[in-house]
DSSP file (Angstrom, degrees, kcal/mol; ACC not computed):
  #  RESIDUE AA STRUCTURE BP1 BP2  ACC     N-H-->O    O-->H-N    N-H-->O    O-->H-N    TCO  KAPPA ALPHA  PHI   PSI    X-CA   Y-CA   Z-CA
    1    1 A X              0   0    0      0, 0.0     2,-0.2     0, 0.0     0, 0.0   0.000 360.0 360.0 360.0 125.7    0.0    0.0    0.0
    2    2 A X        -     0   0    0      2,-0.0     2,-0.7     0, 0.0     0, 0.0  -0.688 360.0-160.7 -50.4 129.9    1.1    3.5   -0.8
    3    3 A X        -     0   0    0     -2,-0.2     2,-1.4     2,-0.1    26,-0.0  -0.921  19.3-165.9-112.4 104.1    0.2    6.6    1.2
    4    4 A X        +     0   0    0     -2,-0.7     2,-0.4     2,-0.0    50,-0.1  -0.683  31.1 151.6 -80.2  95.4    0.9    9.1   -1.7
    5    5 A X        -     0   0    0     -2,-1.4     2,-0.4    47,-0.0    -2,-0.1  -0.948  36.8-138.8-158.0 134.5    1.0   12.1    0.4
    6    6 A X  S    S+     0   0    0     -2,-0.4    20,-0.5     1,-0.1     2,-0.1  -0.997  76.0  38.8-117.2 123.3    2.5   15.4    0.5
    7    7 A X        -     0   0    0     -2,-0.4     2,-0.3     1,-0.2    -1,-0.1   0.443  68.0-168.1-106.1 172.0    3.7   17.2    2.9
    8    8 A X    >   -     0   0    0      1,-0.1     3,-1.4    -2,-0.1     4,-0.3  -0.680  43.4 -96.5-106.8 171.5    5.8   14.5    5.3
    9    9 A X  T >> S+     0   0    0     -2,-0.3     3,-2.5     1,-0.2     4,-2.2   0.936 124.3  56.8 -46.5 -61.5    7.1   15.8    8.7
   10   10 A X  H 3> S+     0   0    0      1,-0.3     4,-2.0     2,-0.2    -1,-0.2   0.831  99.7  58.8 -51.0 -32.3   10.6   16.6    7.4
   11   11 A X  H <4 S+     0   0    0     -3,-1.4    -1,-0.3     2,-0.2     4,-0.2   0.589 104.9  48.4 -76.9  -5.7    9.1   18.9    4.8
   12   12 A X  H X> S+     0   0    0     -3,-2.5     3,-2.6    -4,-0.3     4,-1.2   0.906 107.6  59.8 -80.8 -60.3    7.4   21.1    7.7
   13   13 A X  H 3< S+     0   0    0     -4,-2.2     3,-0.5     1,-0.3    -2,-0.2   0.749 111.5  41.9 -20.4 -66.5   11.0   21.0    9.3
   14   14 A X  T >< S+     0   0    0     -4,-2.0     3,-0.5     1,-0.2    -1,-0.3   0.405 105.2  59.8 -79.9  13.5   12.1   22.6    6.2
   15   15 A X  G X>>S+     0   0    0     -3,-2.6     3,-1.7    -4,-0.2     5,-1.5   0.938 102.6  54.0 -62.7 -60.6    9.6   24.8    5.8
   16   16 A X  G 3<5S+     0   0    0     -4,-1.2    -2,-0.2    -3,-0.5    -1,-0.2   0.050  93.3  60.6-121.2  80.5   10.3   26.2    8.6
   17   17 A X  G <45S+     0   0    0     -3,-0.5    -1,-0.3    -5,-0.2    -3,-0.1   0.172 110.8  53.0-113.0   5.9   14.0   27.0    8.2
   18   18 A X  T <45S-     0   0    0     -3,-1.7    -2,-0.2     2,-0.1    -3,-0.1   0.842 119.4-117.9 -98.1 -36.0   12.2   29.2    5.0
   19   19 A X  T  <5 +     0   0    0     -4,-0.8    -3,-0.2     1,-0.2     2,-0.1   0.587  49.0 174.8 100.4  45.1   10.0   30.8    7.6
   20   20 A X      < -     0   0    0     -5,-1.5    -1,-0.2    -8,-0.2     3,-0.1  -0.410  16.5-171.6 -62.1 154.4    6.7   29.4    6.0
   21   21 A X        +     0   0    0      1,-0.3    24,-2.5    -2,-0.1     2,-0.7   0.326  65.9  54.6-122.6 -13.9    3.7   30.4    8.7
   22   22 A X  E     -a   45   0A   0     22,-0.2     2,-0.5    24,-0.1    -1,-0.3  -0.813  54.3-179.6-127.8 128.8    0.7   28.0    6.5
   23   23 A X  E     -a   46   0A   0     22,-2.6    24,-1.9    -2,-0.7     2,-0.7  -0.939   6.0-165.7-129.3 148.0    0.5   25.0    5.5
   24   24 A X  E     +a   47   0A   0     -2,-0.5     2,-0.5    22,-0.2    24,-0.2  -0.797  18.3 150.2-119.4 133.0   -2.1   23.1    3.7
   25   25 A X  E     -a   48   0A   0     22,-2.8    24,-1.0    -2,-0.7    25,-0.4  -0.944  49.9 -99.2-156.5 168.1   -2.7   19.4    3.1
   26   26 A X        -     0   0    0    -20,-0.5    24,-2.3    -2,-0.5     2,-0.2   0.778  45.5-152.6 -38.3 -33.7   -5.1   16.7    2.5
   27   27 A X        +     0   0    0     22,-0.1     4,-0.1    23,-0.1    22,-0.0  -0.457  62.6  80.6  71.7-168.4   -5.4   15.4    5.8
   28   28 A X        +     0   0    0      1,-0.2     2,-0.1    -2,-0.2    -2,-0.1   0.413  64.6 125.4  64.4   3.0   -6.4   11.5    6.3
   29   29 A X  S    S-     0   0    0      1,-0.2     3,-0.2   -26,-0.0    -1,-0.2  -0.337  72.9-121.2-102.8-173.2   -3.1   10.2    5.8
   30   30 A X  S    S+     0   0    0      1,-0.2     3,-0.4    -2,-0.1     4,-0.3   0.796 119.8  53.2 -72.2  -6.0   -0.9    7.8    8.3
   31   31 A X  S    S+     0   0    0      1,-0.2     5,-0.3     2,-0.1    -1,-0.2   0.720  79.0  88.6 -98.3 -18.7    1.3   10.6    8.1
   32   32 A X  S    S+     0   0    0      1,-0.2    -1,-0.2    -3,-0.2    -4,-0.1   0.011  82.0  61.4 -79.5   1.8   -1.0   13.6    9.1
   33   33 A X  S  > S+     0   0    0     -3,-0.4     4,-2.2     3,-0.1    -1,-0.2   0.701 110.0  43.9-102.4 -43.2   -0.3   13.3   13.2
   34   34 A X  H  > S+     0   0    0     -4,-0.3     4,-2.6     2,-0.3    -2,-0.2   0.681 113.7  48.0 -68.1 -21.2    3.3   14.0   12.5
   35   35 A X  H  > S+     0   0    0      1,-0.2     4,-2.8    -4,-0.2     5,-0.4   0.733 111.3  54.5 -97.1 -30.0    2.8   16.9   10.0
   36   36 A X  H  > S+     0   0    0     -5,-0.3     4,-0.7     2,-0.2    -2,-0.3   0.930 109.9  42.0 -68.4 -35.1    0.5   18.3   12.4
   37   37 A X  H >X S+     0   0    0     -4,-2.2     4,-2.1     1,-0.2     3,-0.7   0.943 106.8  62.2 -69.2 -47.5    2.9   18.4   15.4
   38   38 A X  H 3X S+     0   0    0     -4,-2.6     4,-1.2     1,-0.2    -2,-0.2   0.736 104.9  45.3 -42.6 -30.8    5.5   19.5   13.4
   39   39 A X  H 3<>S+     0   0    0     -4,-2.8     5,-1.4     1,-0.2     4,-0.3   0.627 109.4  54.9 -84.1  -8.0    3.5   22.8   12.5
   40   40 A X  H <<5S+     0   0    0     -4,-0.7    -1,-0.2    -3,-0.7    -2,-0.2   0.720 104.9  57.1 -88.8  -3.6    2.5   23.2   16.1
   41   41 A X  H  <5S+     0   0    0     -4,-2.1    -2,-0.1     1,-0.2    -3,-0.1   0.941 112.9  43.8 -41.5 -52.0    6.6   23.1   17.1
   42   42 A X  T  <5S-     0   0    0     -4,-1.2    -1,-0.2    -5,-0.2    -2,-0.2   0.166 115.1-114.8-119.5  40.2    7.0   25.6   15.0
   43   43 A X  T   5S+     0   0    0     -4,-0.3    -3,-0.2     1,-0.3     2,-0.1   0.565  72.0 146.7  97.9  13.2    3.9   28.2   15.8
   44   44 A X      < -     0   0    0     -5,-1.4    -1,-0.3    -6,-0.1     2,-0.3  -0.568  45.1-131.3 -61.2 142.9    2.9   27.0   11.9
   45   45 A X  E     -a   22   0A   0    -24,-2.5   -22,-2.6    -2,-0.1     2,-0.5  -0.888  15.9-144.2-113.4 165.0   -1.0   26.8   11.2
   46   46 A X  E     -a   23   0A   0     -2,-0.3     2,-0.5   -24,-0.2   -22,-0.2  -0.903  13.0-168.2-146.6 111.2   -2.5   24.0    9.5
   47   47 A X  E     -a   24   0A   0    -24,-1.9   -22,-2.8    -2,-0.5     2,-0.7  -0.896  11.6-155.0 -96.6 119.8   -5.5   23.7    7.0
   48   48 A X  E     -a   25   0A   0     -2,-0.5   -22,-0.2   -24,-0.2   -21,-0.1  -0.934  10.8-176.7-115.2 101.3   -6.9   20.1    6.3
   49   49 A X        -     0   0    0    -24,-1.0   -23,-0.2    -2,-0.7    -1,-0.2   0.751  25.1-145.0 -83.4 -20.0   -8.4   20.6    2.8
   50   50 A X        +     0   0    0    -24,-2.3     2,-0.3   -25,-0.4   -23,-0.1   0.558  68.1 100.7  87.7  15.8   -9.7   16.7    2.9
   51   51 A X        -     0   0    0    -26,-0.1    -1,-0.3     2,-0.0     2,-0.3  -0.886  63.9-147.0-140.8 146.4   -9.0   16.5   -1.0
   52   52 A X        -     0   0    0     -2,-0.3   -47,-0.0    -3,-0.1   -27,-0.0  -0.793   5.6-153.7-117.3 134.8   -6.1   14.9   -2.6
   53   53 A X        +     0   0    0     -2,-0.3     2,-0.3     2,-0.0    -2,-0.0   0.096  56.2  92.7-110.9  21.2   -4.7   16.4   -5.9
   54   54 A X        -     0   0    0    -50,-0.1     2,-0.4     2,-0.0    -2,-0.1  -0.815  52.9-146.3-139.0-178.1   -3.2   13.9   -7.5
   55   55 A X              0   0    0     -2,-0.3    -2,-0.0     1,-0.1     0, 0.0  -0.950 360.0 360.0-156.6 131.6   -3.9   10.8  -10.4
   56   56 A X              0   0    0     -2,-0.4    -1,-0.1     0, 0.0    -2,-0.0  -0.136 360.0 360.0 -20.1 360.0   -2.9    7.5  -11.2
């Protein structure tokens, strides 16, 4: 199984070393607790659009 999912925990990290303040992502994935602490480390806020962008 694939979780085809953008953004992972590491990409928040470097987000914010850019000093992104939003981030937005699908939500639902196995990965979406992780993405979600990482933007409350770093005082980021966090939009769960519930939609996926992408095709097979």
């Amino acid at each position: 199984m694939s979780d085809g999912f953008l953004p992972f925990r590491d990409n928040i990290e470097h987000a914010a070393t850019i000093g992104i303040s939003h981030v937005v992502e699908p939500g639902g994935s196995t990965r979406s607790p992780g993405v979600a602490d990482a933007c409350a480390r770093h005082g980021m806020s966090l939009t769960h659009t519930g939609l996926r962008l992408f095709h097979h």
